[in-house]
C-alpha positions as CSV (number, residue, x, y, z in Angstrom):
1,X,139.5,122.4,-74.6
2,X,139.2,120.4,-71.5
3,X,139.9,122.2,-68.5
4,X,142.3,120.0,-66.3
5,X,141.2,119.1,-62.8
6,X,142.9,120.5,-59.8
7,X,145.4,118.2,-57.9
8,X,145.2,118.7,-54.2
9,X,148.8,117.0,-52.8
10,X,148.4,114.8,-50.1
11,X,150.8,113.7,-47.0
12,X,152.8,110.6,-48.8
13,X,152.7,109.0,-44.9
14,X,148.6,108.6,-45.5
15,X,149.1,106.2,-48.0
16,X,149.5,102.4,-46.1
17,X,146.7,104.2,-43.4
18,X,144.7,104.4,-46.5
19,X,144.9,101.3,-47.8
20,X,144.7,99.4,-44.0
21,X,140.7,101.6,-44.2
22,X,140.4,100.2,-47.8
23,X,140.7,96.3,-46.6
24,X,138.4,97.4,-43.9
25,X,136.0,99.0,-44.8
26,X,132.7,99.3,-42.4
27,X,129.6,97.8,-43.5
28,X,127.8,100.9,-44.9
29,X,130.9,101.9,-46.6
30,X,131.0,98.9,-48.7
31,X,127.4,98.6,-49.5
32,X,128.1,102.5,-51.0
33,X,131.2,101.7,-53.1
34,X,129.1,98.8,-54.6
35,X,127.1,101.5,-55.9
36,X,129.1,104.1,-57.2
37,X,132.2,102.1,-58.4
38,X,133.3,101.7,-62.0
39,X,132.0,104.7,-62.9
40,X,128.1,103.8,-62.1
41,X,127.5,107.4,-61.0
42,X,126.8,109.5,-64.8
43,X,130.0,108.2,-65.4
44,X,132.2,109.8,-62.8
45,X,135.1,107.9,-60.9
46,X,135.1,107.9,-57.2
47,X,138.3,107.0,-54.7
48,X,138.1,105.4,-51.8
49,X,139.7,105.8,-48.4
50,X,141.6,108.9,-50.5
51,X,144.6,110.6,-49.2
52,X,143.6,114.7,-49.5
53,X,145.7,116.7,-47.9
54,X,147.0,115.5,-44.6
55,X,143.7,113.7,-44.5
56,X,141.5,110.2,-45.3
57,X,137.9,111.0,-47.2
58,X,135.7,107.8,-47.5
59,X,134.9,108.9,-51.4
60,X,136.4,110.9,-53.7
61,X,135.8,112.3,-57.2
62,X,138.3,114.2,-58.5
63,X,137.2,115.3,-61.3
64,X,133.8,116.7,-59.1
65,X,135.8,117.7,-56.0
66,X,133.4,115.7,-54.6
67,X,134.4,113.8,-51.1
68,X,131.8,111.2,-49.7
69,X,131.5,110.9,-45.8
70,X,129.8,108.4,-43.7
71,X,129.1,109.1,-40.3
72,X,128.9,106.3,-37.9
73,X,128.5,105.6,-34.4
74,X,132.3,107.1,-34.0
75,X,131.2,110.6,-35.0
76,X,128.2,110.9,-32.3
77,X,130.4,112.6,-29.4
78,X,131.7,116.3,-29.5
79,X,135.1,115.7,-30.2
80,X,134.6,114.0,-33.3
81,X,132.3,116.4,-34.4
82,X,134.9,119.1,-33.7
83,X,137.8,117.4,-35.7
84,X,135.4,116.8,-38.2
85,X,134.4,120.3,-38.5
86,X,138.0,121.6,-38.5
87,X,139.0,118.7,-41.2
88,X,136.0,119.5,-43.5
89,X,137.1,123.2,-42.9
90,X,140.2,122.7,-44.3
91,X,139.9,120.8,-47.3
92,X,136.8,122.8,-48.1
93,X,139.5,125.8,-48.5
94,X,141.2,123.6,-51.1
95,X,138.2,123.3,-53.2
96,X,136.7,120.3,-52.0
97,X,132.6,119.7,-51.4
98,X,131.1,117.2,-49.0
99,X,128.5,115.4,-48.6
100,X,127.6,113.6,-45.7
101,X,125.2,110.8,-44.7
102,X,124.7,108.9,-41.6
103,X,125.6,105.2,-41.2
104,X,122.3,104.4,-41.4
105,X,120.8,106.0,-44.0
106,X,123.3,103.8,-46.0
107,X,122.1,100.6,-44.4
108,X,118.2,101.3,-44.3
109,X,117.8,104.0,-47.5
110,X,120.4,103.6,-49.9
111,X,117.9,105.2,-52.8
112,X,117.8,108.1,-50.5
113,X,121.7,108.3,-50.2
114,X,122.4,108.0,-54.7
115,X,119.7,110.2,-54.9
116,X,121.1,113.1,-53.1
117,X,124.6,112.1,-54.7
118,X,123.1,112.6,-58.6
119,X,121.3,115.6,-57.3
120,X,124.5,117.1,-56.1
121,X,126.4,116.1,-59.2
122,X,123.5,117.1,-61.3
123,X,123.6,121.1,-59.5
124,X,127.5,121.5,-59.5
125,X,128.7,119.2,-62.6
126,X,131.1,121.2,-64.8
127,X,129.2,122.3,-68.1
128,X,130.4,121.2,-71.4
129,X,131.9,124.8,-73.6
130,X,130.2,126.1,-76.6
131,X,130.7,124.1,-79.4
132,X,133.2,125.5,-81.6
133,X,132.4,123.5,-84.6
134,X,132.1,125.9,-87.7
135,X,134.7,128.3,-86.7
């Protein structure tokens, strides 16, 4: 039996904010979704610019609990880092995992960046049951 994923609600107000990010996405974050849309990534399906919460992740993969960030030039100062902190705190309560790589790392070493994302998803994937053929 497949065990269902969990549904984290999300504030129905995020929704046209979400979809404003997704027609603008930044530079890095496109070159990313190139790379794991459609499933490319072992076969799992990522979100992006996805409502969680009362919050915006870049990435998502619900079925992983998986949420993608990219850092940019925005997230250098303390305040950012703070919010980001508390907003990482939060939905890391609810279940959610991040992983987070700077804008350029994207730009420059995009290997670098799918690498560490099928090394996460290889370490914390769900594993299949026991067969229960036979029985």
């Amino acid at each position: 039996m497949k065990k269902r994923r969990k549904i984290i609600p999300y504030s129905p107000h995020l929704k046209p904010l979400a979809k404003k990010l997704r027609q603008n996405m930044t530079l890095s974050e496109v070159l990313l979704w190139t790379e794991i849309k459609g499933k490319k990534i072992l076969g799992y399906d990522f979100d992006r610019q996805r409502p969680i919460d009362n919050y915006i992740v870049d990435f998502y993969c619900k079925d992983l609990q998986l949420a993608i960030e990219i850092d940019g030039d925005s997230h250098d100062h303390d305040e950012a880092v703070k919010k980001d902190q508390i907003r990482q705190k939060k939905l890391e309560s609810l279940g959610v995992s991040f992983l987070r790589f700077n804008d350029l790392d994207v730009k420059e070493d995009i290997g670098y960046v799918l690498d560490t994302i099928l090394d996460w998803i290889n370490d914390h994937r769900p594993t299949p049951g026991p067969s229960r053929e036979g029985i």
